[in-house]
C-alpha positions, 0 to 999 in steps of 0.5 A: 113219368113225372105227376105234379100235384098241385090240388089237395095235400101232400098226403093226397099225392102220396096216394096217388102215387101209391094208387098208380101202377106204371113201369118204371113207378111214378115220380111225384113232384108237388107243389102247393101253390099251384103256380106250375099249373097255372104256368103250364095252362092246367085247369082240370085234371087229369091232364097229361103233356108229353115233353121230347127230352129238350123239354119241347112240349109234343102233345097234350091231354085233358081228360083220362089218358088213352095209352094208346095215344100216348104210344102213338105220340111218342118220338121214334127212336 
């Protein structure tokens, strides 16, 4: 699992970071100028898009994320 910030500062990102307990731990990509969000279509957060490891894009989500839709979104093994 990959977080992008975009919004706030880098400090804000490592908190997030800090605050958010996931297995294995969240990575933290940051990018000040926003640019990725815009390239992506995020104008809100949270937002969340899953990607198959061809980097297809599979599903997205606006608004708080729901594990459980998570889990039924992902591929099959």
């Amino acid at each position: 699992m990959i977080g992008l910030g975009a919004h706030g500062g880098l400090d804000d990102a490592r908190a997030f970071q800090a605050d958010v307990r996931v297995d294995p731990p969240l990575r933290m990509v940051f990018d000040e100028s926003g640019d990725s969000w815009t390239d992506l279509g995020i104008s809100v957060q949270p937002a969340a898009i899953l990607f198959d490891a061809a980097g297809k894009e599979l599903k997205r989500w606006f608004g708080p994320l729901d594990t459980g839709e998570l889990t039924a979104a992902l591929p099959a093994a």
